[in-house]
C-alpha positions as CSV (number, residue, x, y, z in Angstrom):
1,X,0.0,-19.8,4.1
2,X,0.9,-21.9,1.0
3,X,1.9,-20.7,-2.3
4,X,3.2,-22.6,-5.5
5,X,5.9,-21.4,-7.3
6,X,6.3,-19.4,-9.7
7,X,5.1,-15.7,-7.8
8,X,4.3,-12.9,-9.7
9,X,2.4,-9.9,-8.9
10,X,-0.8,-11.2,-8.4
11,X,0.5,-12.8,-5.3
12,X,2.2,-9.6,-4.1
13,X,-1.2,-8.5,-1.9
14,X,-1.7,-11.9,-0.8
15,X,1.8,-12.2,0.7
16,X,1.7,-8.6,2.3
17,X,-1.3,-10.0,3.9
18,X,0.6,-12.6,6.0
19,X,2.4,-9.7,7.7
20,X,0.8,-8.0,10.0
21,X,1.4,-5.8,13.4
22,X,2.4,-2.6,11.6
23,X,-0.5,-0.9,10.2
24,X,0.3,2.4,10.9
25,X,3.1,2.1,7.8
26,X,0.1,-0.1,5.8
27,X,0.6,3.1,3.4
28,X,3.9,3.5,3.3
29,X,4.0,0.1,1.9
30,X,1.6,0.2,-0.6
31,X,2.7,3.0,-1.8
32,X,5.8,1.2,-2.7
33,X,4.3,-2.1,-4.4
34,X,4.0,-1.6,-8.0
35,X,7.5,0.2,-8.1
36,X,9.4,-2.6,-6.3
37,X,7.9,-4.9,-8.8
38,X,8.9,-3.4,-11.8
39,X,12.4,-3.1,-10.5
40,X,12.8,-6.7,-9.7
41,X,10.7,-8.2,-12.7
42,X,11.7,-6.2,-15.4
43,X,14.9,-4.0,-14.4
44,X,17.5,-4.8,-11.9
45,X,20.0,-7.4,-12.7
46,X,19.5,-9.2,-9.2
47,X,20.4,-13.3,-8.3
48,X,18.5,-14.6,-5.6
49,X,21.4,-17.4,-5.8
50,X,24.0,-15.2,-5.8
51,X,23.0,-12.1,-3.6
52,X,26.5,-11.2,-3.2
53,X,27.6,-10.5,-6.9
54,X,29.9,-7.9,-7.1
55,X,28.3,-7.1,-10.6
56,X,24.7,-6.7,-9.5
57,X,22.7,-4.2,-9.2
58,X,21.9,-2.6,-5.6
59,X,18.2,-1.4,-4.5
60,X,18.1,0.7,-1.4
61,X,15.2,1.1,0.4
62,X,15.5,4.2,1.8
63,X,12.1,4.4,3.2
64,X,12.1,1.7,5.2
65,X,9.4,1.9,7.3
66,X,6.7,-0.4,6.9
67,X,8.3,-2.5,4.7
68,X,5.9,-5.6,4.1
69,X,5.6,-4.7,0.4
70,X,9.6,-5.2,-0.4
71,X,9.6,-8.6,1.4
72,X,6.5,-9.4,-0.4
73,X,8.6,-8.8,-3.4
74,X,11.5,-10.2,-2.3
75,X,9.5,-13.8,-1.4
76,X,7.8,-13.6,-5.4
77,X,11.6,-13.5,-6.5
78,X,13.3,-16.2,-4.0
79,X,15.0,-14.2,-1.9
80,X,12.9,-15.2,1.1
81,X,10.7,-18.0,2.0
82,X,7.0,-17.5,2.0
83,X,6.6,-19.2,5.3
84,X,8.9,-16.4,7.2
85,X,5.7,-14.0,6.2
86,X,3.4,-14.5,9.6
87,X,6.6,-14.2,11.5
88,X,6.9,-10.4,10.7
89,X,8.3,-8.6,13.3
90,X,8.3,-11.1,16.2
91,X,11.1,-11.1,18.5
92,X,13.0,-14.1,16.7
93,X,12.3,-13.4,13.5
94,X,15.0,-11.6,10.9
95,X,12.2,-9.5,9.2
96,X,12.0,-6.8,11.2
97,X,9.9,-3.7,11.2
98,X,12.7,-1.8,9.1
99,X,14.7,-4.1,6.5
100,X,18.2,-5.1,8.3
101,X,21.4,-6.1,5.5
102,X,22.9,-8.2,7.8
103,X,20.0,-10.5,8.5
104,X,17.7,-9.9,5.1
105,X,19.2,-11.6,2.0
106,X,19.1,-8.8,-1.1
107,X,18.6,-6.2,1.6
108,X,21.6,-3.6,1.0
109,X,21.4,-1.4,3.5
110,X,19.5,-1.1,7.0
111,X,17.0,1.9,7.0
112,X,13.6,3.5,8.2
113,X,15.7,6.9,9.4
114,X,14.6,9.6,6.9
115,X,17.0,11.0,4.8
116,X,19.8,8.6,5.1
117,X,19.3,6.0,1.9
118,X,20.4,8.6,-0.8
119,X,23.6,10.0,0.7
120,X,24.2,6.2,1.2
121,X,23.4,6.0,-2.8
122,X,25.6,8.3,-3.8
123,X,28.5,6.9,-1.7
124,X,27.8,3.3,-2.8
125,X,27.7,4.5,-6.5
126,X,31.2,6.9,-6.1
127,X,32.5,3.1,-4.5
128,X,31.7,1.3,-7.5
129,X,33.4,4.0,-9.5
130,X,36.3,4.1,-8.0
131,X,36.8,0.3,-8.1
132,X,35.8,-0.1,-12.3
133,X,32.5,-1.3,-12.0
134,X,30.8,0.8,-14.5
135,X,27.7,-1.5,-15.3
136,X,25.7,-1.9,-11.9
137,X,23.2,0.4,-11.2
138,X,22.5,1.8,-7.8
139,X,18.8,2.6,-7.3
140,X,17.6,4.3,-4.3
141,X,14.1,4.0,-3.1
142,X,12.7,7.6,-1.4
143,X,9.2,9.0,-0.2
144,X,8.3,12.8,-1.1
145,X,8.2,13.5,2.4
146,X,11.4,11.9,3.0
147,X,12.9,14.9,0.7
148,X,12.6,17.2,3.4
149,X,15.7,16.0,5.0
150,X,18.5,17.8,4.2
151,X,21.2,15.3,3.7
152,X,19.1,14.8,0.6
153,X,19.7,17.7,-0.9
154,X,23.2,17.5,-0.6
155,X,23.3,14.4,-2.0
156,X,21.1,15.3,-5.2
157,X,23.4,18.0,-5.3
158,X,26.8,16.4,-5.7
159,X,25.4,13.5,-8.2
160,X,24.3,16.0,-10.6
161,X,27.6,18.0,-10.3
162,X,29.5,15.0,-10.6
163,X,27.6,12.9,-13.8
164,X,26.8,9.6,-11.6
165,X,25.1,7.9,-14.3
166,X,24.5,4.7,-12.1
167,X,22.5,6.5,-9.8
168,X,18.8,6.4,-10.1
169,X,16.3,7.7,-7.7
170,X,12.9,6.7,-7.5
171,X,10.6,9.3,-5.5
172,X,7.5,7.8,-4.4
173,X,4.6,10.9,-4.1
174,X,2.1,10.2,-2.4
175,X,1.4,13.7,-1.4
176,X,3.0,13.5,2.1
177,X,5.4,16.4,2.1
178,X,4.2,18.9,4.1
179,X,6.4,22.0,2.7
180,X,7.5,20.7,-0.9
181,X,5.6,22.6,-3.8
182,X,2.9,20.5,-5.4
183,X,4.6,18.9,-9.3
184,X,7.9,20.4,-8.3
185,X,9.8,17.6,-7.2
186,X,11.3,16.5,-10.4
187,X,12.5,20.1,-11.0
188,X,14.3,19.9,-7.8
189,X,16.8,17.7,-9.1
190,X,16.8,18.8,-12.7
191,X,18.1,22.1,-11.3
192,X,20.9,20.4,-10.3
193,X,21.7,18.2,-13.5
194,X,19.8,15.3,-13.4
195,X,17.3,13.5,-16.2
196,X,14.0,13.5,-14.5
197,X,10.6,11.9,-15.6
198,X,7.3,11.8,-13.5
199,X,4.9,8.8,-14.3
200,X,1.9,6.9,-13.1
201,X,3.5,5.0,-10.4
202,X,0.8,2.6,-10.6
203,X,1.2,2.0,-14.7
204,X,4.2,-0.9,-15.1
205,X,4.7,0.4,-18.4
206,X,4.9,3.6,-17.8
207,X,7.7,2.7,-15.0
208,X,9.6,0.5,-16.9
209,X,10.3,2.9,-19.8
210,X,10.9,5.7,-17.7
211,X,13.7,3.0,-15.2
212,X,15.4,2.0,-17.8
213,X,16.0,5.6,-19.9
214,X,19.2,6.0,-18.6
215,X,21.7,8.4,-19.6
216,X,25.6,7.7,-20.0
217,X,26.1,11.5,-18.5
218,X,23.8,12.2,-15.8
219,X,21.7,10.6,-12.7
220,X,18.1,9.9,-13.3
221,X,15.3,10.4,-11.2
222,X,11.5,9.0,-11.8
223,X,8.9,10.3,-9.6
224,X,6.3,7.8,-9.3
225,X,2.8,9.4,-8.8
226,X,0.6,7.8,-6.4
227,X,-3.0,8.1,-4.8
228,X,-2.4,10.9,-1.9
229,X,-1.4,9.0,1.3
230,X,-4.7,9.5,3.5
231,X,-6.5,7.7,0.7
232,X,-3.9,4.9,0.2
């Protein structure tokens, strides 16, 4: 597959198209596409030629399964080379069916394993506390089923006790949560102290202003309000 530089989100689909051999987390990924763009084109402070920055920003992934539409944006913004794509998931290849830090560049943390990515949030963002570094964000990417993991709770828990204003959750809904109440996720975490706003996770606009209204006191979460998953 060739592509000319520069990417933008117009070539998102086209490069998600190159990967192929997990269909069953097609949704999953879709799911995810106009979210992870907004991040990385209008919101994270993120170097593909300098991946390691202390200073940057870290996005985690949490739901890491079926994750063709975060190396699709990671390709658009240099991270990755467009001719890994058809590779996906073959034996030799270091994009594997759930993102791996040590092989991925701008891959934080490995994942796929519900529940895990937020706790690890929450963690990373009391780390960068401790050591001074007030201006990077930590944003951690979740599904609304994934919220049924306990550790999560926990974790949403202790941010909003604790102020971490470099915390940011993004919940994707796309109706899969089979015991959360229907509109009640957002109220979940503004029980427990956290800014909250639920958008049209399809509408850049609408994501962008609700990403970037942070507050200097409390975590923010934005639920991102997709078509339900059995249509995706």
């Amino acid at each position: 597959m060739t592509i000319t530089a520069p990417l933008g989100y117009a070539d998102l689909r086209p490069l998600m198209s190159a990967m192929t051999g997990d269909e069953k987390h097609s949704a999953a990924a879709t799911s995810t596409l106009d979210v992870l763009w907004v991040l990385y084109d209008q919101v994270l402070s993120v170097d593909p030629q300098r991946p390691d920055d202390p200073d940057r920003d870290r996005f985690l992934l949490s739901k890491g399964h079926g994750p063709m539409a975060f190396y699709a944006v990671l390709t658009a913004k240099g991270f990755l080379d467009p001719a890994e794509l058809p590779r996906f998931g073959q034996f030799d290849s270091r994009l594997g069916f759930h993102p791996d830090r040590v092989l991925v560049p701008g891959v934080e943390i490995g994942s796929g394993s519900l529940g895990h990515g937020l706790p690890l949030g929450l963690g990373m963002a009391l780390g960068l506390r401790a050591q001074g570094r007030h201006r990077p964000r930590v944003v951690v990417l979740v599904g609304d089923a994934e919220l049924d993991e306990g550790s999560n709770h926990e974790a949403i828990q202790v941010a909003g006790r604790w102020g971490l204003s470099q915390l940011t959750t993004v919940v994707v809904d796309n109706r899969s949560s089979s015991t959360g109440w229907p509109g009640g996720i957002a109220e979940r975490f503004t029980r427990e102290g956290w800014a909250a706003h639920t958008v049209n996770g399809r509408d850049h606009a609408q994501l962008r202003r609700a990403l970037t209204s942070t507050r200097p006191d409390r975590p923010l979460v934005v639920v991102a309000e997709v078509e339900p998953k059995e249509l995706a």
